[in-house]
Each structure stands twice: as structure tokens, then as C-alpha cells.
C-alpha positions as CSV (number, residue, x, y, z in Angstrom):
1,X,16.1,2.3,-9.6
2,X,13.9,1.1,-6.8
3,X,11.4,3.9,-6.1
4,X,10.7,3.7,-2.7
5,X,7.3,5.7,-0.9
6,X,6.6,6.3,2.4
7,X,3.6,6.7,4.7
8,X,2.9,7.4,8.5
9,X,1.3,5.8,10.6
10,X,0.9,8.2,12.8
11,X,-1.2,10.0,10.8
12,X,-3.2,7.0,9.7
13,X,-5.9,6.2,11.9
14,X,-8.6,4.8,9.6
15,X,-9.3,2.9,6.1
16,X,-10.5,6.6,4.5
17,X,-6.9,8.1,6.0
18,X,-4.9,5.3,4.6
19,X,-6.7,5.3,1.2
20,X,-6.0,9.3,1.1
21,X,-2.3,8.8,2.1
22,X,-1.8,6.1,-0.6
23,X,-3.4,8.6,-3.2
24,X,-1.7,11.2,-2.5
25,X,2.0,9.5,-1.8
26,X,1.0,8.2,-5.7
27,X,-0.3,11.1,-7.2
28,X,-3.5,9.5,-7.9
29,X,-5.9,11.2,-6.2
30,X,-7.5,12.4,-9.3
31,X,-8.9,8.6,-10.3
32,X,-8.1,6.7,-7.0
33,X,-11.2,5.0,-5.9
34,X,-10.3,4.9,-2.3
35,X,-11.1,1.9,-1.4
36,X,-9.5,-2.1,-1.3
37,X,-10.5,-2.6,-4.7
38,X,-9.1,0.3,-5.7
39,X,-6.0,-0.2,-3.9
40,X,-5.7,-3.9,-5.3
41,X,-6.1,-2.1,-9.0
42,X,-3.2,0.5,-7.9
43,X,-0.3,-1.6,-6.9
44,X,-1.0,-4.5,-8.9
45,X,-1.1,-2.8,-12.6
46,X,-1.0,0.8,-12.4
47,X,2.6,1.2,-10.2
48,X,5.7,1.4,-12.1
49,X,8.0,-1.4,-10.3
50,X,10.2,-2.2,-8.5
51,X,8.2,-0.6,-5.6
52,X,8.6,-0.3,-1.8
53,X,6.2,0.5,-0.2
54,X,7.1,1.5,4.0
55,X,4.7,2.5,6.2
56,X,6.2,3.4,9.8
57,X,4.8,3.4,12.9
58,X,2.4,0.9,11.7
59,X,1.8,-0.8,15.0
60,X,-0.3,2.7,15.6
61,X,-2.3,2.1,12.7
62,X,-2.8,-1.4,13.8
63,X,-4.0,-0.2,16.9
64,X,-6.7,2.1,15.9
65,X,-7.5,0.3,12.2
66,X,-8.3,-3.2,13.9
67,X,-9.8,-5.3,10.8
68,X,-9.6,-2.5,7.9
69,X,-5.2,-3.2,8.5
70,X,-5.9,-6.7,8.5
71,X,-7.5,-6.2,5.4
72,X,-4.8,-3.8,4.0
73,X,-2.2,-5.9,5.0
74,X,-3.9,-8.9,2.5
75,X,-4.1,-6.8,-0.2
76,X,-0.4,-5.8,0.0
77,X,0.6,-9.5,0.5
78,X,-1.2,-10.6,-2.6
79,X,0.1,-7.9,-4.6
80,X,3.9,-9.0,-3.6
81,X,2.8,-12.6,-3.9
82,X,1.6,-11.7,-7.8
83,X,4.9,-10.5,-8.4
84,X,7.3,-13.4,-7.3
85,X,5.0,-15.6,-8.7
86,X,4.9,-14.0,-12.1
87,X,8.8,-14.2,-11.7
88,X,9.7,-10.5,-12.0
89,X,12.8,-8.8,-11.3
90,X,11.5,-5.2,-10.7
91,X,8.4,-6.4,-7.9
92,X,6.1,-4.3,-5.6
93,X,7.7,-5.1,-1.9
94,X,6.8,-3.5,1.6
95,X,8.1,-3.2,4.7
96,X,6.0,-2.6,7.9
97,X,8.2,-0.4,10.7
């Protein structure tokens, strides 16, 4: 069963508040490193799959991120592109709303 985690944009203004809201939507905050590195490590290896990851009213944290969503965006990207290239069935996806 597809396990499917949420996050606001509305309250994600900032790299630091969407590295807290990953951790915390993963119960990781213990060992999350809170940063792109860290978020790379997360989703690529330590996430059970298949994965969705939604974050709504992204277009706000667009507005106020600027490059640090760019950035986030990438790393989500390259994790889903892993996955369909290693062929899985259970894969990390995301939807931006």
C-alpha cells in the first residue's frame, strides 16, 4: 500500500522550514541532517517505497524559497528518476499542488 505524506506549503517559507517539515512528516528528526544532502540520503535509501510525497500550496513556497525550491525540486526529481530507472514497482513519486 502506497504510503502517501503530506506537507504545507503554507507553512514552508524557507530551506530550514522545509527540512524540519520533511523530518518531522518522517519521523526522522532524531538523525535527519537537515539539509539537501540529507534529504537526497532520506528518500533515496532510507524511505520504505512506494512513496508520495505532496506538498500543497507549493506555489507559496516557491514564492518565498526562490532558489533553495529550485534546488528541492532537483533533489525530488532525481530521486523519482532513480527509481524508474532502476525499474521498481514500489517508487518514491511526488506531486506538487
Amino acid at each position: 500500500m502506497k504510503k502517501i505524506i503530506e506537507i504545507d506549503g503554507l507553512t514552508i517559507s524557507s530551506e530550514q522550514a522545509f527540512h524540519r517539515r520533511i523530518a518531522s512528516a518522517f519521523s526522522v528528526t532524531q538523525y535527519y541532517g537537515h539539509n539537501l544532502n540529507a534529504l537526497w540520503d532520506l528518500l533515496s535509501t532510507d524511505v520504505e517505497r512506494p512513496i508520495e510525497l505532496i506538498w500543497t500550496n507549493s506555489k507559496h513556497s516557491e514564492e518565498r524559497m526562490g532558489d533553495s525550491y529550485r534546488k528541492i525540486l532537483i533533489i525530488l526529481d532525481r530521486v523519482k528518476n532513480q527509481d524508474e530507472s532502476f525499474g521498481l514497482d514500489e517508487k518514491f513519486s511526488y506531486q506538487l499542488k
